[in-house]
N, C-alpha and C positions, 0 to 999 in steps of 0.2 A: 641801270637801264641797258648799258652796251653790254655787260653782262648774259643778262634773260635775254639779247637778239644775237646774241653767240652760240647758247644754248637753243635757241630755237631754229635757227643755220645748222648749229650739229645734228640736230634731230631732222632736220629736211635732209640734208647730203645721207645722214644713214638711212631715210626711206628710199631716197632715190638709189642710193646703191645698192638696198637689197642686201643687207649684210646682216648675218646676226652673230656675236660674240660667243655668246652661246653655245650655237650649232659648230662655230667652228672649233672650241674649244671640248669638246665631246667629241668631234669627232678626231683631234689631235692625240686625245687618250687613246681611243682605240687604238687609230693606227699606229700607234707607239707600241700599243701591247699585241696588233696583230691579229685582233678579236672585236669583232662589231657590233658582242654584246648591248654592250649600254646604251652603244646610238640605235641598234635598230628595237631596243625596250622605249628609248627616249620617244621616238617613231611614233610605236602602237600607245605608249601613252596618253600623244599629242598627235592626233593623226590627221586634225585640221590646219595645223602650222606648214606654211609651206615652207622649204628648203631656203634660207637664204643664204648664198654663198659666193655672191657677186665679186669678182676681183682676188678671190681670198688667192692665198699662194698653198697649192695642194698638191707640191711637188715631191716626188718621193711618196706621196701619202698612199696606206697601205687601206685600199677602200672594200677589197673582197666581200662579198656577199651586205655592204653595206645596205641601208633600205634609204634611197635618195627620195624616190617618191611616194607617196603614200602605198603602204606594201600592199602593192594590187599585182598577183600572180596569175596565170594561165598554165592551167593542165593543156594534155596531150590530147582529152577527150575535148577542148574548148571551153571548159568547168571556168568561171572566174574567181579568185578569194580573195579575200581581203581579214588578212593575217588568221590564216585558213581555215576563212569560215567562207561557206561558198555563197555569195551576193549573187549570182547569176548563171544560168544555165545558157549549153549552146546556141546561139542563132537568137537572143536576144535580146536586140538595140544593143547588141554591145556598146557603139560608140558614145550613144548620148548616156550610160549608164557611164560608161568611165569617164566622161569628161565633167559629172559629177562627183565625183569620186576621188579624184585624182587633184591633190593640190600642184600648184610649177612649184617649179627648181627653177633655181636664175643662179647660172653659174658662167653668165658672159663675163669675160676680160680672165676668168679663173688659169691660173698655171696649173694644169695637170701634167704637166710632162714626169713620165715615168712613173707615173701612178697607178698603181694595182687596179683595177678597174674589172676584172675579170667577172662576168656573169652580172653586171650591174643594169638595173633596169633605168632608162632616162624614159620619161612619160610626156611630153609636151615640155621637156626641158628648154628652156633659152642657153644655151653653149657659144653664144655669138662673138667673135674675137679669141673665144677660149684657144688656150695653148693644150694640147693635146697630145704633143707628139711624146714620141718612144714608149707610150703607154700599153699597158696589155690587156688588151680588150675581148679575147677569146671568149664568145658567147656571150658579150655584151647585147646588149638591146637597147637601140635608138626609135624610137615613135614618133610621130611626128613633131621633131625639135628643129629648134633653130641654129642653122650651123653656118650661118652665113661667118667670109673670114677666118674660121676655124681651122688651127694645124695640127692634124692628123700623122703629121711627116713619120716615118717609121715607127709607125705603133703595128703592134702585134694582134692581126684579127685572125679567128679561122673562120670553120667552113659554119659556125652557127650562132657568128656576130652578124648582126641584123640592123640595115637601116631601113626601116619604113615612115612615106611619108614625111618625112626631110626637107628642110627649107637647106640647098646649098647656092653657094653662087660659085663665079670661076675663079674666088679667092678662098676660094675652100680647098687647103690642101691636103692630098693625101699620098703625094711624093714619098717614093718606097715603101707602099701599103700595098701589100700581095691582094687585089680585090676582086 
């Protein structure tokens, strides 16, 4: 019996953290290899699973052109696709369309410090407590996430890393972030 209420304690603490073994081990290859094939095929195969990556330690990890959230892109004309097949034209409902569309990321408490990040789309991500800093974020894109606590500290943005719609508070650092 103490057993089966061990195993049913492990299985609550891993819903409540938001962790999948999984996801993180997929995406450990990648960034090993430097190539985000397999996690963003794993992606479109499963593209109702959201991201669980709560707590994980993603330091160093090489996430370029990863697909964190269900790969929901934006043309220049305002085109929407979704693993580029175009789900929606300009001027409509965007938002209650992608907020169907779009599973969370819960990558609160997560270590990203120095992690490639470059051009990575975050969609209604939780990043809350996330360690963030010295990351390179160049043409990232943040959507309405949660960034309460988050440190930012010398991570590398330019001019078309984007935060829109953002939950920060004044524990949100971004100490030596050219903004």
């Amino acid at each position: 019996m103490a057993e089966k209420d061990r195993q049913s304690n492990s299985q609550e603490q891993q819903s409540e953290r938001k962790f999948s073994q999984e996801q993180y081990d997929i995406l450990k290859r990648c960034s090993d290899r430097k190539d985000m094939t397999e996690w963003n095929n794993w992606r479109e195969k499963h593209p109702d699973k959201d991201v669980l990556l709560s707590g994980a330690n993603l330091i160093q990890f090489y996430l370029r052109g990863a697909f964190l959230n269900k790969a929901i892109t934006i043309d220049n004309s305002g085109r929407i696709y979704d693993f580029n097949r175009v789900i929606e034209e300009p001027n409509v409902a965007y938002f209650s369309q992608k907020s169907e569309n779009i599973g969370d990321i819960y990558l609160d408490g997560t270590k990203l410090r120095r992690a490639d990040l470059e051009g990575a789309l975050f969609y209604d991500a939780n990043l809350k407590a996330a360690d963030v800093s010295n990351a390179k974020l160049a043409a990232a894109e943040f959507w309405r996430s949660e960034m309460q606590d988050t440190n930012f500290g010398r991570s590398t943005v330019d001019g078309s890393t984007m935060f829109w719609k953002c939950k920060f508070n004044r524990d949100t650092d971004f100490s030596g972030v050219g903004l």
